[in-house]
C-alpha positions in Angstrom: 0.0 0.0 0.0 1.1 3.2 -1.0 0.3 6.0 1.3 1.0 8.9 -1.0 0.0 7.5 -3.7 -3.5 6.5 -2.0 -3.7 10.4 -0.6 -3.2 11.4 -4.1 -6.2 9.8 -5.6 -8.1 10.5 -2.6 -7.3 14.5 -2.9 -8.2 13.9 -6.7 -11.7 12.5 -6.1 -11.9 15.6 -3.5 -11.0 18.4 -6.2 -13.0 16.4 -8.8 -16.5 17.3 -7.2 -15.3 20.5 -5.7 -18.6 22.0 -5.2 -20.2 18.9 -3.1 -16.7 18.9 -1.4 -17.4 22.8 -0.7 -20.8 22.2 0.2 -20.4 19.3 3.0 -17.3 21.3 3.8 -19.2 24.6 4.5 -22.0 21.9 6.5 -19.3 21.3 8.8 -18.3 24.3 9.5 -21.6 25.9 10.2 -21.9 23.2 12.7 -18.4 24.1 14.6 -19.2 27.8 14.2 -22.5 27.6 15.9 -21.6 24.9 18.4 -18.8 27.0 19.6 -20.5 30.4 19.8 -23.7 28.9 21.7 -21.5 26.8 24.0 -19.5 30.2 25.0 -22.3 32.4 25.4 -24.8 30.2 27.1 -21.4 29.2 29.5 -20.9 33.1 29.9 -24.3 33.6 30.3 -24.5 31.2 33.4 -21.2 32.5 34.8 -23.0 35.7 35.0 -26.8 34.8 36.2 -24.5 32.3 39.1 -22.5 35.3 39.9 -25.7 37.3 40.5 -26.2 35.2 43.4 -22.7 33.3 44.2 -20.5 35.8 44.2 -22.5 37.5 47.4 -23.0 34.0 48.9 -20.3 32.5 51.3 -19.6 29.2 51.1 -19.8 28.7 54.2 -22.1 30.8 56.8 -21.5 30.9 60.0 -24.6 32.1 62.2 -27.1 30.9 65.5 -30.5 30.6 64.3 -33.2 31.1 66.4 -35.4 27.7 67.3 -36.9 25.7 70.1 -34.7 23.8 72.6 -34.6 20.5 72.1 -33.4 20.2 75.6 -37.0 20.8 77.5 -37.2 20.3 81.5 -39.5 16.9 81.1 -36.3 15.1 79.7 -34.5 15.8 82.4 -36.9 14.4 85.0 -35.9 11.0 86.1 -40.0 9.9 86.4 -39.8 10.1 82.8 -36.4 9.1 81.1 -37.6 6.4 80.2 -40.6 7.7 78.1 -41.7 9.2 75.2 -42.0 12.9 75.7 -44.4 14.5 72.8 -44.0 18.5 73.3 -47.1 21.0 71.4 -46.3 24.5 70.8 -42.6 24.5 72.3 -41.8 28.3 71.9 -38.5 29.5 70.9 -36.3 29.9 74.1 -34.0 32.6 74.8 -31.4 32.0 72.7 -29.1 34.6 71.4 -28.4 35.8 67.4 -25.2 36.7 68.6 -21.9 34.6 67.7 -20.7 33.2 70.7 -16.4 33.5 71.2 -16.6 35.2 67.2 -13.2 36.2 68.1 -11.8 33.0 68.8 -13.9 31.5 65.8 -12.1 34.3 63.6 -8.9 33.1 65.1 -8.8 29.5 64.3 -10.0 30.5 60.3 -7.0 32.5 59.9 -4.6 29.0 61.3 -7.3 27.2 58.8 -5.4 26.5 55.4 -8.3 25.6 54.0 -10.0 29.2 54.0 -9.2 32.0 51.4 -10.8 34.9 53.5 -13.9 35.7 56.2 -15.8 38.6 56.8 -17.7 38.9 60.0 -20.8 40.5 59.1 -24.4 41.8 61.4 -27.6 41.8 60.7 -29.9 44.3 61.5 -34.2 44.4 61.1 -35.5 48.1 61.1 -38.3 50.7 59.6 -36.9 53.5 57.4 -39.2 56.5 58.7 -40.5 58.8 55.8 -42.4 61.2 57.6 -45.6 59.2 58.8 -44.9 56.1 57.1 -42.3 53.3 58.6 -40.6 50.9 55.5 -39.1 47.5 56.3 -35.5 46.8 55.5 -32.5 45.0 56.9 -29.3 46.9 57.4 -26.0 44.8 57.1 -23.4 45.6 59.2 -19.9 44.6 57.2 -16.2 45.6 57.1 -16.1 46.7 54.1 -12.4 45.8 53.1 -13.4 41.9 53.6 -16.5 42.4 51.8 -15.2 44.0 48.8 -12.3 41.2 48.5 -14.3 38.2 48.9 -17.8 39.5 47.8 -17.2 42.1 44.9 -19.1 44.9 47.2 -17.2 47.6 44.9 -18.7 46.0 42.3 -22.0 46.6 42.7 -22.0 50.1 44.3 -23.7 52.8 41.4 -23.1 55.9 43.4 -20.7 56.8 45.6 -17.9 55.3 47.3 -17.8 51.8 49.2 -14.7 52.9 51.2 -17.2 56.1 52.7 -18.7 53.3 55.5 -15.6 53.1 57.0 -14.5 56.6 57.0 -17.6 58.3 57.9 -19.5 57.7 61.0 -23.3 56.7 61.2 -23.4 56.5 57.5 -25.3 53.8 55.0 -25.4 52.3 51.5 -28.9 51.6 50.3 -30.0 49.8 47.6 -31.2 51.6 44.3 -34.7 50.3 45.5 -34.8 51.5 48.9 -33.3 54.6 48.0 -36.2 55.8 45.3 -38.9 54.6 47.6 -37.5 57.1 50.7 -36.2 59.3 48.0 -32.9 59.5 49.5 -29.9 61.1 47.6 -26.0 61.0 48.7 -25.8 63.4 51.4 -29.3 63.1 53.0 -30.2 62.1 56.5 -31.9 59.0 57.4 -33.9 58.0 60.6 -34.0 54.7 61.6 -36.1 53.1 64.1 -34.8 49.4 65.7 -37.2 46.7 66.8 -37.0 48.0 70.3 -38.4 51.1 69.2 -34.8 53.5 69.2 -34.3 56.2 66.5 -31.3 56.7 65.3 -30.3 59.2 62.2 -27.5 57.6 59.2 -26.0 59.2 56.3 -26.7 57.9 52.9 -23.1 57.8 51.1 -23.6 55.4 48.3 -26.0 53.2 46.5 -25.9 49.9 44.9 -27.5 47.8 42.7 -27.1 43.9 43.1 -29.3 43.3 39.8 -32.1 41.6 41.9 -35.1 44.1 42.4 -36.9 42.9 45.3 -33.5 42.3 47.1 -32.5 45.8 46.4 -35.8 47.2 47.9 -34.6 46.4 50.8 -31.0 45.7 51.7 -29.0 48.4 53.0 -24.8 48.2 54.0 -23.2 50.1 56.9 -20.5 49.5 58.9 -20.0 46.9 61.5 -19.5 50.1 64.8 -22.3 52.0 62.9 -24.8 48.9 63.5 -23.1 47.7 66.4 -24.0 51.3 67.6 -27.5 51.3 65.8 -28.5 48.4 68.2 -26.9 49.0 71.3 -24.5 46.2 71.2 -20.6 46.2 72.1 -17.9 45.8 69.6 -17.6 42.0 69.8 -21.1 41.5 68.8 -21.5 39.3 65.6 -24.5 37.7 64.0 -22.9 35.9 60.9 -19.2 35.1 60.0 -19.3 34.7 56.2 -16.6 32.3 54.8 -14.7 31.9 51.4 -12.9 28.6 50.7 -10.0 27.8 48.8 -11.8 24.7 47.1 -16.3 25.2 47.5 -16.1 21.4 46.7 -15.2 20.7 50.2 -17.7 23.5 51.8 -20.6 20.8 52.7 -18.2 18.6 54.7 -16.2 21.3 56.4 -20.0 23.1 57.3 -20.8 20.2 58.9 -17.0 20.1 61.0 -17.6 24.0 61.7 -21.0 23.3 63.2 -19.2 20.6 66.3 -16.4 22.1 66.7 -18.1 25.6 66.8 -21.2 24.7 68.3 -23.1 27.2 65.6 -25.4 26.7 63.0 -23.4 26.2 59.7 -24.7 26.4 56.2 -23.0 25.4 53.1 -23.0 27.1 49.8 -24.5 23.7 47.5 -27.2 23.7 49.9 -28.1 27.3 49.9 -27.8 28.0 46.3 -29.0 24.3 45.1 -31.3 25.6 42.6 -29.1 27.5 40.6 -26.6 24.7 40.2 -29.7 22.7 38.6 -30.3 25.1 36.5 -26.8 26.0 35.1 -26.6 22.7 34.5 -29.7 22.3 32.5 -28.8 25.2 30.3 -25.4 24.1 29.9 -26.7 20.8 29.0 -28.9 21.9 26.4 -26.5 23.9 24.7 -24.5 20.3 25.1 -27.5 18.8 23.2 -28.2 21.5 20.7 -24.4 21.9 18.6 -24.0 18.2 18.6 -26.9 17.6 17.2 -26.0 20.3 14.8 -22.4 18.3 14.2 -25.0 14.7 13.6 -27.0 16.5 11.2 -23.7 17.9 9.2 -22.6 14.3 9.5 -25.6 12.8 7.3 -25.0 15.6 4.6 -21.8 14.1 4.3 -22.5 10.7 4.4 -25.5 11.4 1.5 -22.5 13.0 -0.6 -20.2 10.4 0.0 -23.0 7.8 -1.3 -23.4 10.4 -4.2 -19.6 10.3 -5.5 -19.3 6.0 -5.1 -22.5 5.8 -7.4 -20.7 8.8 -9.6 -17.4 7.0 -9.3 -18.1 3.6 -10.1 -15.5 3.3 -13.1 -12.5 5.1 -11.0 -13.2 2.9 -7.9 -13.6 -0.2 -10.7 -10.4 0.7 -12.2 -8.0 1.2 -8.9 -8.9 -1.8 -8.3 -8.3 -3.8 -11.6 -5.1 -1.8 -11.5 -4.5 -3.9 -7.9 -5.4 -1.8 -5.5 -7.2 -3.7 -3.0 -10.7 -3.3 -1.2 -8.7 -1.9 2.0 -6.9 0.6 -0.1 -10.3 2.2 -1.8 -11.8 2.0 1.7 -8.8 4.0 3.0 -9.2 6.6 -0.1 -12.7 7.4 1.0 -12.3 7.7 4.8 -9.6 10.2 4.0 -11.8 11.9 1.8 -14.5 11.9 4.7 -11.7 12.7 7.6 -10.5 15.7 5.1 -13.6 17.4 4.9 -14.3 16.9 9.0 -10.7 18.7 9.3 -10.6 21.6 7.4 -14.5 22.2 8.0 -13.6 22.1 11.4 -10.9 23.9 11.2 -12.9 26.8 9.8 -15.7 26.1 11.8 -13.3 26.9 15.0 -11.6 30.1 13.7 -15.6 31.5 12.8 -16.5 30.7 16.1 -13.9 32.3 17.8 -14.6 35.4 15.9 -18.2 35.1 16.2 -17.7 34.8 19.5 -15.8 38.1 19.8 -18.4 40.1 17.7 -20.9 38.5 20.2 -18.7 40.0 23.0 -18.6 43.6 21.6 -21.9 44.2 21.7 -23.2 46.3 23.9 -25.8 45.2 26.5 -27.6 47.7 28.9 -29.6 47.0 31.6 -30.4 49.0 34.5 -30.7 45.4 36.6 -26.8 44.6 35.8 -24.9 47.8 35.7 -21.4 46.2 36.0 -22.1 44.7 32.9 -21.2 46.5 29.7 -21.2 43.8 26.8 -22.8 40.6 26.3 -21.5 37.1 28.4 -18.8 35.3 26.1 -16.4 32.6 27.9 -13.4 32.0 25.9 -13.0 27.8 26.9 -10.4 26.2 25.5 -12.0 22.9 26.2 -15.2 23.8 23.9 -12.5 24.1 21.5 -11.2 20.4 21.7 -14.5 19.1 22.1 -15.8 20.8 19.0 -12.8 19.6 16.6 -12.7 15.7 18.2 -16.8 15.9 17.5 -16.2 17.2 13.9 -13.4 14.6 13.4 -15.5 11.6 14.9 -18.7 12.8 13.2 -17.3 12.8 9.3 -14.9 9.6 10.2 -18.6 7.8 11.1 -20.3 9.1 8.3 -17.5 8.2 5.4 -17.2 4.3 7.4 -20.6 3.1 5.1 -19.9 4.4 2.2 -16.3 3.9 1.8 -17.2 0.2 3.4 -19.7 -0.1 0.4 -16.8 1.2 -2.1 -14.5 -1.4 -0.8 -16.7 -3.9 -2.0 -17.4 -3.1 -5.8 -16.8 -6.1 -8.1 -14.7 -4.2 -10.3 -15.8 -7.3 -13.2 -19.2 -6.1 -12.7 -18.8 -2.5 -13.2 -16.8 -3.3 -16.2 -19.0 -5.6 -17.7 -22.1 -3.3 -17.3 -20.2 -0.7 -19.7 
């Protein structure tokens, strides 16, 4: 078997029919072109709808909630520890909000190798009095250099400056939402009434906008002394210790090792935010679905134009192999005619969607719900790459196997004969 000889012949056949080469060619490459550009946007697209919510979620929180004690006086009783005690209406008991030992707790996650970053963080129920009329909200008390390095707090802030909590006292952030309903501009004076019924007046310095409207309605940032302050509490007082993880892989089993050796409530970020990991995955799994069945579907146009050129070439695959060339070798001319057009279709088809993919990303998108972001979602994967030229390979290799199986077996005394 001669192997340039064979590839001669095979790129003969090829430049013979040009035009159906062209055509299941361009088939292929349409198919690359729009798997790669859906896979990156819809994959940028759910980096940015996970980051709505992710990014401002710890993966691990750190907190005491507020629920019945399990531990209730008729347990204790030795007349009845040996029974079944069935409680109604056990009432929440006094237990605290507050972080017991936070310092200590923000000691060991600095010796913790495991952790990238904490920030200890307070919140706060209130009414935002305009004039007569007392509006709802939660004020977050946060230092605001941990929250802007694990959380992307600068990020979201649309008016002012993020770095104002911390330098002016008894000031706030509210959210766009909050803000038009009290009508509050940078500069203007707040009062702000606690559940126990104190007033107490804060500075608006800065607004933000976390692209979630009824979240924004009410949130509001200040800093940990101003809400410490706002509630009458003393500087150790914490109500949640937010954490960031080197790997969020591990965050269910180390939430569950914070809550013993803690003794806190502990929630991990897989089990706060399990929804949107369904549904990034669903997405991305369509888009999965959708360019390889594109990549099938350019895989039967070139199977039906393979079938096209054996019935066309009858005489030349009837003559190489009079001339000895054995069933193997024809079979070998046509897969390389098949793998050829898979290649340099693919080719093509990776270089359009990489440009595509960049017009895609210049585009500008405006929203006032996302104002950090300024063009549309593209993620530049190598891996969609690979996956797109192995398909395109695989695809045409599949679809040139029957037909070039078919060629291998022409009687060439038939074919001759007939003519």
């Amino acid at each position: 078997m001669n192997i340039q000889l064979i590839i001669s012949i095979a790129r003969s056949l090829l430049l013979a029919r040009w035009k159906q080469t062209l055509v299941a060619a361009a088939g292929v490459t349409f198919s690359i072109t729009m798997f790669i550009t859906l896979l990156s946007f819809m994959t940028g697209l759910n980096t940015l709808l996970d980051s709505l919510i992710l990014n401002r979620t710890p993966h691990i929180r750190l907190y005491n909630e507020i629920k019945p004690n399990q531990d209730q006086p008729i347990n204790r009783s030795a007349a009845y520890k040996d029974h079944y005690n069935f409680i109604q209406s056990v009432k929440s008991g006094n237990s605290r909000q507050e972080i017991y030992n936070s310092a200590s707790i923000m000691q060991a996650l600095k010796q913790d190798t495991r952790v990238l970053g904490f920030a200890p963080k307070i919140i706060a129920q209130v009414f935002f009095n305009e004039g007569t009329i007392d509006i709802t909200g939660v004020v977050n008390g946060i230092d605001v250099q941990a929250e802007s390095k694990l959380f992307h707090f600068n990020d979201y802030i649309i008016a002012g400056e993020a770095a104002d909590l911390g330098k002016i006292s008894n000031s706030i952030v509210l959210g766009q939402g909050l803000a038009h309903k009290l009508l509050a501009d940078i500069g203007d004076v707040l009062q702000v009434t606690t559940t126990k019924g104190e007033r107490f007046p804060l500075k608006v310095v800065g607004h933000f906008q976390s692209g979630i409207q009824e979240f924004d309605k009410t949130q509001s940032y200040a800093s940990l002394a101003t809400v410490q302050k706002l509630l009458g509490k003393s500087g150790s007082y914490v109500t949640d210790i937010q954490v960031k993880l080197n790997d969020i892989n591990i965050a269910p089993a180390v939430a569950k090792e914070y809550a013993q050796l803690f003794l806190s409530d502990a929630e991990d970020i897989q089990t706060a935010n399990s929804q949107f990991e369904t549904g990034s995955f669903i997405r991305t799994l369509i888009s999965y679905a959708v360019g390889i069945t594109l990549l099938i579907v350019a895989g039967f146009g070139i199977y039906n134009i393979l079938n096209m050129m054996i019935y066309e070439k009858m005489d030349s695959i009837a003559i190489l192999k009079a001339t000895g060339f054995s069933g193997r070798d024809v079979k070998i001319v046509f897969l390389l005619i098949a793998v050829s057009i898979g290649f340099f279709g693919g080719l093509a088809g990776l270089l359009f969607g990489f440009l595509l993919s960049m017009v895609i990303d210049q585009i500008p998108f405006v929203t006032a719900a996302l104002p950090t972001i300024k063009t549309y979602p593209i993620d530049y994967n190598p891996f969609f790459y690979v996956i797109g030229s192995t398909f395109s390979l695989i695809t045409t290799y599949l679809a040139g196997w029957l037909p070039s199986r078919k060629a291998s077996k022409v009687d060439p005394v038939v074919i001759i004969r007939g003519k």
